[in-house]
BARO-595572 format. One record per atom (N, C-alpha, C): residue in one letter; residue number from 1; x, y, z; atom name. Coordinates in steps of 0.05 Angstrom, whole numbers. Last residue first. Layout:
<code: A; pos: NUM; X: X; Y: Y; Z: Z; site: CA>
...
END
This chain:
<code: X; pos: 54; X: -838; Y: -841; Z: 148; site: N>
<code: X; pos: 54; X: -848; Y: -846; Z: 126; site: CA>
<code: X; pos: 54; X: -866; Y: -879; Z: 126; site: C>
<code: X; pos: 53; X: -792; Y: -834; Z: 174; site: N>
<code: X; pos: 53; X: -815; Y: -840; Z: 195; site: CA>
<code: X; pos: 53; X: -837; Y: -849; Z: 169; site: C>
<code: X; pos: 52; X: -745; Y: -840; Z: 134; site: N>
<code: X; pos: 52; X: -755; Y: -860; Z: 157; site: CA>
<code: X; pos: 52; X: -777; Y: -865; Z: 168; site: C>
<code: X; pos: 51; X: -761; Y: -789; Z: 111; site: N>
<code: X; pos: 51; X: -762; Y: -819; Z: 98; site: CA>
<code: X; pos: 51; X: -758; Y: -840; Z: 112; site: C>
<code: X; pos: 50; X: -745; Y: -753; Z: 157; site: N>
<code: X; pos: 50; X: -779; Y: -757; Z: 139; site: CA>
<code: X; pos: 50; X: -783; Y: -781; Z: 127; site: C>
<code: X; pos: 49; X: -702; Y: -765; Z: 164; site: N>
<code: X; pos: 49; X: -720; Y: -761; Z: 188; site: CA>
<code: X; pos: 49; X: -741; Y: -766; Z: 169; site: C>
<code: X; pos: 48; X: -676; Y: -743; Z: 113; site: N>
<code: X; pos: 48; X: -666; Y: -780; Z: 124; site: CA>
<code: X; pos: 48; X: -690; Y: -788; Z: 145; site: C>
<code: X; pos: 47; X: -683; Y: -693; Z: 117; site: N>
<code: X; pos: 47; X: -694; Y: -709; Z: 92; site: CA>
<code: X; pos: 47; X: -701; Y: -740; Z: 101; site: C>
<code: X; pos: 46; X: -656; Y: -668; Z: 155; site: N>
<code: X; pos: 46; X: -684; Y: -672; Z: 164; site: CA>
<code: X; pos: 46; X: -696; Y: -684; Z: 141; site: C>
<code: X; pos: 45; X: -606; Y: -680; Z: 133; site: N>
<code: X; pos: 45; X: -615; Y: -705; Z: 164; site: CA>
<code: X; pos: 45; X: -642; Y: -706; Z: 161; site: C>
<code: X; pos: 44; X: -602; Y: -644; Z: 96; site: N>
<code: X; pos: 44; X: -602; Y: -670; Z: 89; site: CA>
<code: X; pos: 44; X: -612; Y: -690; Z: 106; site: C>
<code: X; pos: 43; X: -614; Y: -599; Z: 127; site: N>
<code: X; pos: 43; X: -628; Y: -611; Z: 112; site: CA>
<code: X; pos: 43; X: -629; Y: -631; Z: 106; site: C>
<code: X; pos: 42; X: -563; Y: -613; Z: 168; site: N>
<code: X; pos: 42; X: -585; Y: -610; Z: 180; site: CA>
<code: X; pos: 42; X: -615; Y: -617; Z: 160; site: C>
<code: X; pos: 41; X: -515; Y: -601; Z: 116; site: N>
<code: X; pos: 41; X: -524; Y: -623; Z: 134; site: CA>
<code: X; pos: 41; X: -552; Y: -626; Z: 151; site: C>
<code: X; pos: 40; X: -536; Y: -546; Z: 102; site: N>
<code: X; pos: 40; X: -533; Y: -566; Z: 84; site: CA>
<code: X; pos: 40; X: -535; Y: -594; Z: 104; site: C>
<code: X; pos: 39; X: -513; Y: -527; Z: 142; site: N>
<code: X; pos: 39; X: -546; Y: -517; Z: 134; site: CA>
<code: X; pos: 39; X: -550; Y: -545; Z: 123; site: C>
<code: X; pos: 38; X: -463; Y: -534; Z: 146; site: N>
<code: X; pos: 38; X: -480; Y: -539; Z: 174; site: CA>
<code: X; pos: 38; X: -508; Y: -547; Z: 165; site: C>
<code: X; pos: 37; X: -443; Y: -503; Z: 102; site: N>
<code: X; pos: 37; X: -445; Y: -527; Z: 106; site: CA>
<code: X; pos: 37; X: -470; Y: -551; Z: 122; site: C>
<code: X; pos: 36; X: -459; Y: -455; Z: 112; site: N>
<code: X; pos: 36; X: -473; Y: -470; Z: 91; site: CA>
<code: X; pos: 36; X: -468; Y: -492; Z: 94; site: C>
<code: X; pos: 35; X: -416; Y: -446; Z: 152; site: N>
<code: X; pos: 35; X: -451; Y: -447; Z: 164; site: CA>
<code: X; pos: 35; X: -461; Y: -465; Z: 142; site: C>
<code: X; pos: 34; X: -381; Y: -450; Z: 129; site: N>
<code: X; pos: 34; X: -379; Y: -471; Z: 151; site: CA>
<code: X; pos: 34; X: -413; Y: -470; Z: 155; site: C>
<code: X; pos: 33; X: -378; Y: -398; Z: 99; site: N>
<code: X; pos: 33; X: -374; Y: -434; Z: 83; site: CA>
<code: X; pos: 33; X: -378; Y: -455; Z: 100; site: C>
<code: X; pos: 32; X: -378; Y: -363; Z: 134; site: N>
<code: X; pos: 32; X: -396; Y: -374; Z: 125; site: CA>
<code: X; pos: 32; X: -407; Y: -400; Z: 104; site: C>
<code: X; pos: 31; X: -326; Y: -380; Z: 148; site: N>
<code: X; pos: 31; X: -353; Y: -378; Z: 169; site: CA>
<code: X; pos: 31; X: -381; Y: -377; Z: 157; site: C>
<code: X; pos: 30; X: -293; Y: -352; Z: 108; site: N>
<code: X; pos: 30; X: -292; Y: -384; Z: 130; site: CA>
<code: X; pos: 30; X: -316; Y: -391; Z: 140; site: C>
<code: X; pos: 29; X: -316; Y: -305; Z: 111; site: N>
<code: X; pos: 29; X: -313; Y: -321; Z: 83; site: CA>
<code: X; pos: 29; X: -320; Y: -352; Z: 92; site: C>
<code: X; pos: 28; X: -287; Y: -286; Z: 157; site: N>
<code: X; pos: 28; X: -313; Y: -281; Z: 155; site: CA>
<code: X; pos: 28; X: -329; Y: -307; Z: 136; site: C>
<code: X; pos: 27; X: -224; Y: -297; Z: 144; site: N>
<code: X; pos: 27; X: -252; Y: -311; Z: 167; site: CA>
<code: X; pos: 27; X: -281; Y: -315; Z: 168; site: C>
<code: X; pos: 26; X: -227; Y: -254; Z: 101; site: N>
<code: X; pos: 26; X: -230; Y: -286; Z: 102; site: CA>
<code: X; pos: 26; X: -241; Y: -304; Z: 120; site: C>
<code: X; pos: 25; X: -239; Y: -214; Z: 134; site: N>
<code: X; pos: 25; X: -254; Y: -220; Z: 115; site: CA>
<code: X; pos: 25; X: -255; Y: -251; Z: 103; site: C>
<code: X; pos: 24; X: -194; Y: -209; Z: 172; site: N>
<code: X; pos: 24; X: -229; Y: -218; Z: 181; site: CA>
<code: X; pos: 24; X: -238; Y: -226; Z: 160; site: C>
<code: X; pos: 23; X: -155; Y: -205; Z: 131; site: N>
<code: X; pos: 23; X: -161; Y: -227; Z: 149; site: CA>
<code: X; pos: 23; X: -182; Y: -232; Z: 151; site: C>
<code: X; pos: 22; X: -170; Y: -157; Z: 120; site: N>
<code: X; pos: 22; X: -169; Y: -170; Z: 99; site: CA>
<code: X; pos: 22; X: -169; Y: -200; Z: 108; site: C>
<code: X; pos: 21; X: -163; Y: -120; Z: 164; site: N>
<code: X; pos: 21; X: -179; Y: -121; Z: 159; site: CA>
<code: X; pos: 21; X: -190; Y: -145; Z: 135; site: C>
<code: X; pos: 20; X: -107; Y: -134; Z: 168; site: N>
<code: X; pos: 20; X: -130; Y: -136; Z: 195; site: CA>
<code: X; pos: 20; X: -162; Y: -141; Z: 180; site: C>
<code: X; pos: 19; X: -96; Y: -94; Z: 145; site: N>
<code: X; pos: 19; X: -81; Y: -125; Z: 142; site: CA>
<code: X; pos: 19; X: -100; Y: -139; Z: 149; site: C>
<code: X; pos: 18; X: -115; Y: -44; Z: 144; site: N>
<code: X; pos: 18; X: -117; Y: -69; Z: 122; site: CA>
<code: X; pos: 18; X: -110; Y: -89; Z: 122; site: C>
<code: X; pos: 17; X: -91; Y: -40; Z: 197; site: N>
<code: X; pos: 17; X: -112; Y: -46; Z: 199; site: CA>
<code: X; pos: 17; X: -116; Y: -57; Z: 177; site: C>
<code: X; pos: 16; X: -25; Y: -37; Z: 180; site: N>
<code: X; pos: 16; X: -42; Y: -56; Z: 198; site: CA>
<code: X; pos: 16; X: -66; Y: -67; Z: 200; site: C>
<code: X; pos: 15; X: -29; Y: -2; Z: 149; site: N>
<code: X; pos: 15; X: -27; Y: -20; Z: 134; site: CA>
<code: X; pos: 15; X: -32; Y: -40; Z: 149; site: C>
<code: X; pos: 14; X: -43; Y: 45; Z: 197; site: N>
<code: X; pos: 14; X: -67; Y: 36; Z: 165; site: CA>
<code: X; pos: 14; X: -55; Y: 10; Z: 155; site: C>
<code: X; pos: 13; X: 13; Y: 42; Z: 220; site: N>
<code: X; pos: 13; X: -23; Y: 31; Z: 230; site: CA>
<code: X; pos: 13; X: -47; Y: 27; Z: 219; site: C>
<code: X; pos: 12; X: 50; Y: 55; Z: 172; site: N>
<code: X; pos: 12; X: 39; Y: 30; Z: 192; site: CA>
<code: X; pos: 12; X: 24; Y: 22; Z: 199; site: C>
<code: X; pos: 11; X: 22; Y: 110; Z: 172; site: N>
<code: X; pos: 11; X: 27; Y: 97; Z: 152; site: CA>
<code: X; pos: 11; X: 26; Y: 57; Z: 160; site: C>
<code: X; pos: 10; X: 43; Y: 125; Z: 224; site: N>
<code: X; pos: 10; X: 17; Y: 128; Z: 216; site: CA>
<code: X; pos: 10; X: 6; Y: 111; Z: 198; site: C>
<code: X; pos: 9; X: 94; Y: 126; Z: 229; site: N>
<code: X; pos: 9; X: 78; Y: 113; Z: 244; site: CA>
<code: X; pos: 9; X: 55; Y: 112; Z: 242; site: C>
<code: X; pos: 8; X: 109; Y: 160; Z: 184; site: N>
<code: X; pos: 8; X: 116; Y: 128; Z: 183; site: CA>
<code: X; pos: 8; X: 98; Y: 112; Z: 192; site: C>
<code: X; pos: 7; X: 66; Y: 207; Z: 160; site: N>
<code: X; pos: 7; X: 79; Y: 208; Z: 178; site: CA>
<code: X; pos: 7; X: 78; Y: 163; Z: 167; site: C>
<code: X; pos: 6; X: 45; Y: 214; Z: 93; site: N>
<code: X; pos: 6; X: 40; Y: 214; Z: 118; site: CA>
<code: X; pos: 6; X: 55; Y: 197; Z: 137; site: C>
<code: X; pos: 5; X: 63; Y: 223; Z: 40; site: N>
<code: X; pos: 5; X: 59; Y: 250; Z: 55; site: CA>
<code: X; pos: 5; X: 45; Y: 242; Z: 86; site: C>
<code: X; pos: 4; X: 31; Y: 178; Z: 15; site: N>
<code: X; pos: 4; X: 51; Y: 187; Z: 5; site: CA>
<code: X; pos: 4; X: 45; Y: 223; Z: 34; site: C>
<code: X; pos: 3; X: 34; Y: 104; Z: 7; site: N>
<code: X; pos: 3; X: 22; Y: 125; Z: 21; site: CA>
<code: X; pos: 3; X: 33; Y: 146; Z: 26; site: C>
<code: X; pos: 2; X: 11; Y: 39; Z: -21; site: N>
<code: X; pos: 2; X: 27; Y: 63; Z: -19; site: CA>
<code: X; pos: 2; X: 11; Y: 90; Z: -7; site: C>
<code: X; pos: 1; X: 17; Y: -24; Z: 0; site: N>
<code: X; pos: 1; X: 0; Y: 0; Z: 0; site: CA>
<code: X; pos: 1; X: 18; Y: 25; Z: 0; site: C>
END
């Protein structure tokens, strides 16, 4: 990240928080690929539940 006319320490702490921030986002990403998952299983069970009691 380029950053032109502001102090070092400053400059740092923004590239920090984009760091930061680009993480969560994967996490975020993570988390929701884990929920769909979850979703995905629970339907499928409550399919297996119906065709049993069936």
């Amino acid at each position: 990240m380029e950053v032109a006319n502001i102090p070092k320490e400053i400059a740092g702490i923004l590239e920090s928080v984009v760091a930061g921030t680009e993480e969560q986002s994967a996490s975020m990403e993570e988390i929701r690929r884990s929920a769909n998952s979850l979703a995905q299983i629970a339907t499928d069970f409550q399919g297996s539940v119906k065709m049993f009691t069936l």
